[in-house]
ROFI-300860 format. One record per residue (C-alpha): x, y, z; residue in three letters. Coordinates in steps of 0.2 Angstrom, whole numbers, plus 2048, in hexadecimal, padded with zeros to 3 digits. Layout:
BEGIN
XYZala;...
# end
This chain:
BEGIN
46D844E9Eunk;474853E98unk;46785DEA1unk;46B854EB1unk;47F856EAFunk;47B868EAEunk;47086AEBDunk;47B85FEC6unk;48A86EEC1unk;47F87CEC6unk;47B874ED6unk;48E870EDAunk;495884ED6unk;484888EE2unk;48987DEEFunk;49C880EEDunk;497896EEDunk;48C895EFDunk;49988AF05unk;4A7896F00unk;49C8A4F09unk;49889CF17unk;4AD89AF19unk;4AE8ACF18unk;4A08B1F25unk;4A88A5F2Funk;4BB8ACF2Cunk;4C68ADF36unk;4C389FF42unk;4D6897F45unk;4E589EF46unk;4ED8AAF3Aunk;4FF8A5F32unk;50B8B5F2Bunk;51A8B0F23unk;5288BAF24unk;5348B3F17unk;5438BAF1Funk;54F8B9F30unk;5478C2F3Dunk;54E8D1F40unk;5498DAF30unk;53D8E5F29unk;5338D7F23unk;5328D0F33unk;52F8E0F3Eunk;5248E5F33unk;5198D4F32unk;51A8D5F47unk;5148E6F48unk;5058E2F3Eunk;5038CFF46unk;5008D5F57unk;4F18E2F51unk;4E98D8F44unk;4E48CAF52unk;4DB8D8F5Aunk;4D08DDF4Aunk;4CE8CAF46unk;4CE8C3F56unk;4DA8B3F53unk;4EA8B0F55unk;4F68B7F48unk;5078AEF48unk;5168B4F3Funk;5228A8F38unk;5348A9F30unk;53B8A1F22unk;54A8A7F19unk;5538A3F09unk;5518A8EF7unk;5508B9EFDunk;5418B5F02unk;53B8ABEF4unk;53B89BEFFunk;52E8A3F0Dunk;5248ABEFFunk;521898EF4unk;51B892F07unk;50B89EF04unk;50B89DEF4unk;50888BEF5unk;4FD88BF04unk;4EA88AF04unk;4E289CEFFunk;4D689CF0Funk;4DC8ABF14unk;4E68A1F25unk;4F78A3F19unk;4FE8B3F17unk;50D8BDF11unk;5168CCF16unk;5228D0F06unk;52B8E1F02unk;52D8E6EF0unk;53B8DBEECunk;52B8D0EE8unk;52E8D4ED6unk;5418D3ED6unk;5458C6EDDunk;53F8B8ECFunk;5478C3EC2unk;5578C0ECCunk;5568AFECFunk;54E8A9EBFunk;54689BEC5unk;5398A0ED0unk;52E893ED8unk;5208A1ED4unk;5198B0ECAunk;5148BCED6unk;5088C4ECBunk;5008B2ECAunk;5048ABEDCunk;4FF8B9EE7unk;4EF8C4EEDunk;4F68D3EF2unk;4EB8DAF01unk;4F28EDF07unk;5018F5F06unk;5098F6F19unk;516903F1Aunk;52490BF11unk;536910F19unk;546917F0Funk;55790EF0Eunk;566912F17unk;578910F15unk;57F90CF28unk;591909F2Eunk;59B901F3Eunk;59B912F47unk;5AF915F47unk;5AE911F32unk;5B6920F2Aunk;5A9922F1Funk;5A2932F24unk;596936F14unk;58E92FF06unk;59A936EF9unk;5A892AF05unk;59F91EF01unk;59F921EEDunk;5B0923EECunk;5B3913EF4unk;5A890CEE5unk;5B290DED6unk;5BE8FEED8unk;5AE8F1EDCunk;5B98EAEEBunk;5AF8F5EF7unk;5A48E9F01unk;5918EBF06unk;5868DFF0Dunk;5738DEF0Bunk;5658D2F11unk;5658C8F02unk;5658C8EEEunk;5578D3EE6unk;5528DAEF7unk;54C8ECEF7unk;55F8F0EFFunk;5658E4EF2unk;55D8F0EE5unk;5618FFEEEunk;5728FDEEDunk;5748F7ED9unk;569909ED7unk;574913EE0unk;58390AED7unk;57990CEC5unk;57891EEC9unk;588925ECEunk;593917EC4unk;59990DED3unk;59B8FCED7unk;59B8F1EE6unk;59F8E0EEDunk;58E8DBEF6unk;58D8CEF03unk;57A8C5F02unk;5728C0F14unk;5648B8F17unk;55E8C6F1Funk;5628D6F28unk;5648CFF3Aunk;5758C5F37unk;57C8D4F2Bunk;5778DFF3Aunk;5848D7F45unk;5928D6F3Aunk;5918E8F36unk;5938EBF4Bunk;59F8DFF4Bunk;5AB8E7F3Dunk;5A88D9F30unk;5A08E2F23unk;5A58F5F22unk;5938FBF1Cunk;5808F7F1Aunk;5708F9F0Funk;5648F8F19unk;5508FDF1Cunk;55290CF2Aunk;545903F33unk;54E8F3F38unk;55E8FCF3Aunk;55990EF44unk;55A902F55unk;56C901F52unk;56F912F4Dunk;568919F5Dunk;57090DF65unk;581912F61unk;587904F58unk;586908F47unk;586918F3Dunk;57B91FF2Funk;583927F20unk;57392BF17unk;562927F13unk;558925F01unk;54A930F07unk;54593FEFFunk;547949F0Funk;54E945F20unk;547939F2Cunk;543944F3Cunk;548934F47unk;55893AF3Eunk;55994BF39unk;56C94AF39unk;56F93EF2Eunk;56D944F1Bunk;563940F0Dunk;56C935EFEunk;566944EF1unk;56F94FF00unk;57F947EFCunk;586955EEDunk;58A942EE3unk;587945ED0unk;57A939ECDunk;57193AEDBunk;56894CEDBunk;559943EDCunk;55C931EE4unk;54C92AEEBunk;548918EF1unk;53E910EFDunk;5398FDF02unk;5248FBF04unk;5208ECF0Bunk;50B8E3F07unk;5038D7F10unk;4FD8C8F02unk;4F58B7F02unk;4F48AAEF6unk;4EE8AEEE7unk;4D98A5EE5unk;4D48AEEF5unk;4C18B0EF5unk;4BD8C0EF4unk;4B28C1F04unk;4C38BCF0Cunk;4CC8C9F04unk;4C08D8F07unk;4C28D3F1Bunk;4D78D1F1Bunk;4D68E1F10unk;4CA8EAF1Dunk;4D38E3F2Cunk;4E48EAF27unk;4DC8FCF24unk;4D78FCF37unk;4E78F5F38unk;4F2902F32unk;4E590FF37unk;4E890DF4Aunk;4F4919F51unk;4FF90DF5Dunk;504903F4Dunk;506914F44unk;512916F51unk;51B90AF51unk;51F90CF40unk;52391EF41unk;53191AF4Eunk;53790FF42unk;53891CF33unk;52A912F2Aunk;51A91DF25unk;50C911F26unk;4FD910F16unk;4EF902F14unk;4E9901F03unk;4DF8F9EF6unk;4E48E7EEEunk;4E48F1EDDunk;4EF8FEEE6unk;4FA8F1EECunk;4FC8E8EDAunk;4FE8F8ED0unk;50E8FEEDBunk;5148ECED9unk;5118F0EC6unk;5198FCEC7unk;52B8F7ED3unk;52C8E8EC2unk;52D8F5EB4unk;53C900EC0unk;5468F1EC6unk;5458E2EBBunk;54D8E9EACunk;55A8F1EB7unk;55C8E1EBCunk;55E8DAEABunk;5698E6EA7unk;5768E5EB3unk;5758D0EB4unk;5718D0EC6unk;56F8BDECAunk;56E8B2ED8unk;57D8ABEDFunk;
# end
């Protein structure tokens, strides 16, 4: 009996092994979901768009983006996280991956536990903005303006990268702000035009439309040089604010799926995003957004996500950032 049980277990992982590969060769068939878990608008979203309209070329199926704010983006992120690892479910996320369950405490997930990362996507600085008539003409305005902790900033949402950005800046020139939390950069976007926040963090890339445009104005960005689609704005490090000599920050975003992806499934995503980012209309289209485009491995992906928990999580435990 014992024999047969075991022949009856080795013939089950076979069966369930070949059936497994015969998914991958097949993969993808159907429609591929990305799930942008904030407003449109944003980084996250452009970003999840840009690289949606080339994948369905290199796979050959449709690849739908969909948006799902809250949480900073913790309620989009559980809806993959919790969806079937057959590589249909995927996840655009920026490195607030790692922040934001410190922040809230509660996370539905562990990202470490509930994602695959697949390739890094891009990287783009930060960059303060303002209404263009604010008289806030440099970053050292700004500063000042941030002693009392009256001075009021909005971002796209608690433990954000612009989130982040701005307790890093505050934590390293001794400055405090009141922060307004959106659910994304799209609506904070149009109070800033409309004069009801006087300034901005914000991912250059979902903000440089309006700054060419005219209706808002950048104060400074948290590259370590200047962005040629802006060589006259300056550099934060530029600024001559004690503290920030050598101020650098940058938001990455990843493409992930569910964690238990066969391996067969992973290697194709992985391979399909390195044509991806490879082609030059999508290199592109990034570039004009200020974002320098970079596939990687899924180890390269995890390490810098390793590494983003050891900078911000004990910055966020130290200063008592939580959700609101």
């Amino acid at each position: 009996m014992r024999s047969f049980s075991a022949l009856l277990g080795v013939l089950a992982l076979l069966f369930g092994a070949g059936a497994a590969a015969q998914t991958a060769d097949k993969y993808p068939d159907k429609p591929i979901r990305i799930m942008a878990p904030y407003a449109p608008g944003g980084n996250i979203d452009v970003t999840a768009r840009i690289i949606a309209e080339k994948l369905k070329d290199v796979l050959g199926v449709t690849v739908l983006v969909e948006n799902k704010a809250g949480a900073s983006g913790m309620i989009g992120s559980d809806v993959i996280a919790r969806s079937a690892p057959d590589g249909y479910n995927l996840l655009v996320s920026a490195n607030s991956l790692v922040a934001v369950p410190a922040i809230y405490g509660n996370a539905p997930y562990d990202w470490r536990t509930a994602f695959q990362p697949i390739s890094h996507i891009q990287a783009v600085p930060a960059v303060l903005i303002v209404p263009p008539d604010s008289p806030i003409k440099t970053l050292a305005d700004f500063i000042a303006l941030g002693k009392d902790g009256k001075f009021t900033v909005a971002d796209s949402g608690v433990g954000t990268t612009n989130h982040i950005a701005i307790e890093l800046l505050g934590e390293a020139t001794g400055t405090k702000y009141t922060l307004v939390h959106y659910k994304g950069s799209g609506q904070a976007h149009l109070d800033l035009i409309a004069g009801q926040v006087p300034a901005q963090v914000d991912q250059i890339n979902a903000a440089i439309g309006h700054i060419k445009a005219g209706k808002m104005r950048a104060i400074a960005v948290s590259s370590d040089k200047r962005l040629p689609q802006l060589p006259d704005v300056p550099t934060m490090k530029e600024s001559g604010v004690k503290g920030l000599e050598t101020f650098t920050f940058s938001t990455y975003t990843g493409l992930f799926a569910p964690a238990r992806l066969p391996p067969e499934i992973l290697a194709k995503l992985n391979a399909a995003m390195v044509t991806t980012l490879a082609d030059p209309g999508v290199i592109k289209k990034f570039a004009e957004l200020t974002a320098e485009t970079k596939s990687s491995t899924p180890q390269e992906l995890a390490a810098m996500l390793d590494k983003e928990e050891k900078l911000v999580v004990p910055l966020i435990k130290k200063l008592g950032i939580k959700a609101e």
